[in-house]
C-alpha positions as CSV (number, residue, x, y, z in Angstrom):
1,X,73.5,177.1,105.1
2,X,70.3,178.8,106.4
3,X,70.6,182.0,107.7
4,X,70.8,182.5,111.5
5,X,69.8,185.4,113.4
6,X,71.7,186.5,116.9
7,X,71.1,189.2,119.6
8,X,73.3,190.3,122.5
9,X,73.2,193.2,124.7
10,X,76.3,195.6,125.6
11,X,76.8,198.6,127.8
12,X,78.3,202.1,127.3
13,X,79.4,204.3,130.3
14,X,76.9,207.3,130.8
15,X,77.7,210.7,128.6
16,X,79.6,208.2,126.3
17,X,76.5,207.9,124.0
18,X,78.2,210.5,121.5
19,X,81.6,209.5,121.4
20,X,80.2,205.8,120.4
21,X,78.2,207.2,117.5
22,X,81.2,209.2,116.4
23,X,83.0,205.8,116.1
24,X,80.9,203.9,114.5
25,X,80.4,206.3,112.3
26,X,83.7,206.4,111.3
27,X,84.5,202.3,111.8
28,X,87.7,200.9,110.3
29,X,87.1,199.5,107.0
30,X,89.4,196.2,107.5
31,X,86.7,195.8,110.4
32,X,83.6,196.3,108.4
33,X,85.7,193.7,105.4
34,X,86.3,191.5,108.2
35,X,83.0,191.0,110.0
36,X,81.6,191.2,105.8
37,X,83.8,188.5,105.1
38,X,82.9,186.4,107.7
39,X,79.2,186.1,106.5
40,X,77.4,188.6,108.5
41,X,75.1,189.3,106.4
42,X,73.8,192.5,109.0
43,X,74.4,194.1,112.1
44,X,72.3,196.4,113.8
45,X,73.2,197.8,117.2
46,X,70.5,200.0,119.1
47,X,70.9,202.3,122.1
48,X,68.5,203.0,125.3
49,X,70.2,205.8,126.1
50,X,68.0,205.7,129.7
51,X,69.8,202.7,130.9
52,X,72.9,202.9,127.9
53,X,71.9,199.3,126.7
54,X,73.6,198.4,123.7
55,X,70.7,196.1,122.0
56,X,72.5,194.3,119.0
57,X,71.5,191.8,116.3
58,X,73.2,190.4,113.5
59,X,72.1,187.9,110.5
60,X,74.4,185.7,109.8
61,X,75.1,183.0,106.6
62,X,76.1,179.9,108.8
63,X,77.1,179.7,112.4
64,X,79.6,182.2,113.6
65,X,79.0,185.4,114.7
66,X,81.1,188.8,115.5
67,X,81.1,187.6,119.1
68,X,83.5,184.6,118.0
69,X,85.8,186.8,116.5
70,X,87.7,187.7,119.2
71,X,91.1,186.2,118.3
72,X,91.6,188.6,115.0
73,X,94.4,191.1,115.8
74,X,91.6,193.7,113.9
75,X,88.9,193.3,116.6
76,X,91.4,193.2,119.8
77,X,93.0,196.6,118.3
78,X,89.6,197.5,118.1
79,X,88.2,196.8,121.8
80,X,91.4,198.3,122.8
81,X,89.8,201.3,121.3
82,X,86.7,200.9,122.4
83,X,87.2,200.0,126.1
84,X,87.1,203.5,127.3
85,X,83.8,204.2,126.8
86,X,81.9,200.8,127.2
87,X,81.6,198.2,129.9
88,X,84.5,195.8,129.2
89,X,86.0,192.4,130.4
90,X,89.7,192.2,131.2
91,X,90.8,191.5,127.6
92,X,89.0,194.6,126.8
93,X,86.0,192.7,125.0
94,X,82.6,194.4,125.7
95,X,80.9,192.7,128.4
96,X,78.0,191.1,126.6
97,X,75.3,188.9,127.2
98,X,73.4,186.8,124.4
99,X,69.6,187.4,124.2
100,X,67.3,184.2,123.6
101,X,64.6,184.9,120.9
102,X,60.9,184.0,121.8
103,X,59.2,185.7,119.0
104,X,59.7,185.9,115.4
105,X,57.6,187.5,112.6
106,X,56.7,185.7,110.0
């Protein structure tokens, strides 16, 4: 399968720029086997700490991405634990929005 590249942007609440570094620094390691295992091959997240834009990409081997792995009891415990410091929907997902790519180098 040819590799696949996504984008999708985020938002944490203001002052929480910290506090999301200090988690991601630390991030569960059944999360990091799981999104590993599930052929993402990267993920790179970004802040703009003027406007507290998440800016996130991943490369992925095949189709799915993190965003569709919403139903794993691993990543619901962990937007549970997350939702207090980002922008979040009612099932405490991050409110996200996917990015359309219109350049690419090479």
């Amino acid at each position: 399968m040819p590799i696949k590249t996504f984008a999708f942007k985020m938002k944490i609440l203001p002052g929480m720029e910290e506090e999301y570094q200090r988690r991601h620094d630390s991030i569960w390691p059944e999360l990091k086997q799981l999104l590993l295992d599930s052929a993402i091959l990267e993920y790179h997240i970004f802040l703009d700490l003027e406007t507290h834009t998440l800016f996130a990409f991943q490369k992925v081997d095949g189709e799915q991405n993190s965003q569709e792995l919403g139903k794993h009891p691993i990543v619901q415990k962990w937007w549970k634990y997350m939702a207090d410091i980002m922008e979040t929907n009612p099932d405490d997902s991050p409110v996200s929005k996917a990015l359309t790519e219109v350049f690419k180098l090479p």
